[in-house]
C-alpha positions as CSV (number, residue, x, y, z in Angstrom):
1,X,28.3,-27.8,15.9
2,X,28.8,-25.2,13.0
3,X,25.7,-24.4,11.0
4,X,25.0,-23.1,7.7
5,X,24.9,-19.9,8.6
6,X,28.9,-20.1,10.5
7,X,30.0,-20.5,7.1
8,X,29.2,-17.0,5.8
9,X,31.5,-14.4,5.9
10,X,30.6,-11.4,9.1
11,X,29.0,-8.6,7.3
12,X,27.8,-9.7,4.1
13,X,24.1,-9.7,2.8
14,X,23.5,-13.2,1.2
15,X,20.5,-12.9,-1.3
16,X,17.1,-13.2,0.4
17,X,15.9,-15.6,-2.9
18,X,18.5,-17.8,-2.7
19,X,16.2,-20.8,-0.6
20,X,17.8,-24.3,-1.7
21,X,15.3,-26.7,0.6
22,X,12.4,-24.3,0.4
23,X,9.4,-25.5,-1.9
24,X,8.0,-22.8,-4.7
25,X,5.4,-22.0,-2.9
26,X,7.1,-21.1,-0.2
27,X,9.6,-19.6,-2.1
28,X,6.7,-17.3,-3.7
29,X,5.1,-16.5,-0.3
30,X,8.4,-15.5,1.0
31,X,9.4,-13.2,-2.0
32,X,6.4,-11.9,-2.2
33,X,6.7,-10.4,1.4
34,X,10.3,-9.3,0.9
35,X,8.7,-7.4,-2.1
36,X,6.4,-5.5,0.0
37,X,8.6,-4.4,2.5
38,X,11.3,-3.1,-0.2
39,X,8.5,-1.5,-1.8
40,X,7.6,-0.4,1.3
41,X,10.8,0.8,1.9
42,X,11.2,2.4,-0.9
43,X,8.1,4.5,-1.2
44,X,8.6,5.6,2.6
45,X,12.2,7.3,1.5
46,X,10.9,8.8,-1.4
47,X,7.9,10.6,0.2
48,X,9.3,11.6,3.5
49,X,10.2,14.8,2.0
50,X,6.9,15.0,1.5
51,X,5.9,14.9,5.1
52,X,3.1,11.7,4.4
53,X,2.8,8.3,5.4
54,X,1.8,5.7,3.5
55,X,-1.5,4.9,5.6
56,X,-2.9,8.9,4.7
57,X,-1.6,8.4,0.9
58,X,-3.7,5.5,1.1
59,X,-6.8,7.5,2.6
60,X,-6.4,10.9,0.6
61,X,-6.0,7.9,-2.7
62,X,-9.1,5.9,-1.5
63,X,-11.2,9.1,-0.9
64,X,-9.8,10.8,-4.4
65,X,-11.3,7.8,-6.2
66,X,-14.8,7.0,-4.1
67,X,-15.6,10.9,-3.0
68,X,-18.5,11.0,-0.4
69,X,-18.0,7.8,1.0
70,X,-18.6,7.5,4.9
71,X,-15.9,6.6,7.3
72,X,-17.2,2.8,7.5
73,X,-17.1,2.8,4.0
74,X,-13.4,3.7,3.8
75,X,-12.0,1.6,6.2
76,X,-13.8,-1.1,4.5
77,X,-11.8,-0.1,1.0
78,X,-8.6,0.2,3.4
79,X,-9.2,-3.3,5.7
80,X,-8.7,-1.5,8.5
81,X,-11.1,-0.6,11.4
82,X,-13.5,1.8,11.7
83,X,-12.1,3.6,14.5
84,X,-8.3,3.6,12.9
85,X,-10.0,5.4,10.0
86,X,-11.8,7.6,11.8
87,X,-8.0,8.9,13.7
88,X,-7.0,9.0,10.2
89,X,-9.1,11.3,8.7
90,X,-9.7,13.3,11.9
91,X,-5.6,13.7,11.1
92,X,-6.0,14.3,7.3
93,X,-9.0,16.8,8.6
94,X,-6.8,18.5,11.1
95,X,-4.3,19.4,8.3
96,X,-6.7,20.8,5.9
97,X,-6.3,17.6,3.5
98,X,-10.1,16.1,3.7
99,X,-13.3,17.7,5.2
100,X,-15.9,15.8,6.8
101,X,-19.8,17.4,5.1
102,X,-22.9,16.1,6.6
103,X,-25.1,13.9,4.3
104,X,-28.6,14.5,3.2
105,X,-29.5,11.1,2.7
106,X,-28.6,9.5,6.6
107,X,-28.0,12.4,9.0
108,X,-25.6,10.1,11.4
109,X,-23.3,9.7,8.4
110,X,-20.7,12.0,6.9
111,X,-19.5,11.7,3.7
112,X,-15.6,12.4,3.3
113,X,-13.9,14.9,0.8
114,X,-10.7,15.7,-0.3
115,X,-9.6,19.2,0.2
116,X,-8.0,21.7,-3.1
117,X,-4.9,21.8,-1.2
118,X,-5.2,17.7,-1.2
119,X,-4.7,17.8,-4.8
120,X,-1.3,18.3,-5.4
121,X,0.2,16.5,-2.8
122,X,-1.6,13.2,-4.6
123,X,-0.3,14.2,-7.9
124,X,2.8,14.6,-6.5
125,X,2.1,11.0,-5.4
126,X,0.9,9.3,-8.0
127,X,4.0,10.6,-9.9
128,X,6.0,8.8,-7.0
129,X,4.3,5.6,-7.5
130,X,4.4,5.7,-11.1
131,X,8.1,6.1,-10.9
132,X,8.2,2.9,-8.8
133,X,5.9,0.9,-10.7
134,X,8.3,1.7,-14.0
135,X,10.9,0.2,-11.9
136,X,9.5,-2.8,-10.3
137,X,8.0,-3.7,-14.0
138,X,11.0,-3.1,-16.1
139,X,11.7,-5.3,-18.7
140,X,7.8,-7.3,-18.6
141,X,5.6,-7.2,-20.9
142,X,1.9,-5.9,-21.1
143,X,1.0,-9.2,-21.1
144,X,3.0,-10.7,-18.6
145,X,2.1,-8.0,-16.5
146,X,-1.3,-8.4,-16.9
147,X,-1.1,-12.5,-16.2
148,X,0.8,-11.6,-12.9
149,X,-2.1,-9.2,-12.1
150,X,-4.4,-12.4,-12.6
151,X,-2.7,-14.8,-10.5
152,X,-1.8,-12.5,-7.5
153,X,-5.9,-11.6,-8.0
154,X,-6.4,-15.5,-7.2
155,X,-3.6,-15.3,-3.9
156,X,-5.3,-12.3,-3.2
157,X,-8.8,-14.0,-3.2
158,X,-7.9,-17.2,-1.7
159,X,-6.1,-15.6,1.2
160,X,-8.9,-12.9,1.7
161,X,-11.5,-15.7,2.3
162,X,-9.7,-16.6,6.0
């Protein structure tokens, strides 16, 4: 019995957005997740010179923006679990990135900082992501870009509530 898929020639890529039975919103779910993992992709070869992974870009960004939160507080901003954030910045900690200072307001809390020697390395960064965002947005508008920002707001929101 030959199948769609004994019709294509051994060693080709066939485009992942061509899905003829697929409805749009699948179609949309699925790109969307082929996105991510390009961009994925992409940002993981560009920074590996760099010696960082995405997950402590993502922890020296979260703590650049909200210094001083607490460790609950960041994995809250990162959706991950207290405990994976805690390895993480013990990491970050360990190679002189963030510093851990003891609060005045709750003593069983510790407020997380970004180190000087954090700051180039997420300069560094941001001029990485900047680079891909210019490439992923070519050609679209401010205003288109700014109505895709609003709808994947909505996915995000509808998707977040479980």
């Amino acid at each position: 019995m030959a199948t769609e898929a004994d019709d294509k020639p051994v060693g080709t890529i066939s485009d992942p957005f061509t899905m003829r039975d697929e409805t749009p919103t699948r179609q949309v779910g699925l790109r969307m997740t082929i996105i991510a993992r390009l961009q994925r992709n992409n940002f993981d070869r560009k920074v590996a010179a760099l010696n960082v992974t995405r997950s402590q870009w993502a922890m020296i960004a979260i703590v650049a923006r909200y210094p001083g939160s607490t460790q609950r507080t960041i994995a809250e901003y990162l959706e991950m679990s207290e405990a994976s954030a805690g390895r993480l910045i013990d990491r970050l900690c360990a190679d002189g990135l963030l510093e851990r200072r003891d609060r005045r307001d709750d003593r069983r809390a510790r407020a997380v900082y970004l180190t000087d020697q954090a700051r180039p390395l997420l300069d560094q960064l941001g001029a990485i992501a900047t680079e891909s965002e210019k490439r992923m947005f070519a050609g679209f508008t401010e205003e288109e870009v700014a109505q895709l920002l609003a709808y994947m707001t909505r996915i995000y929101d509808n998707v977040s509530r479980g």
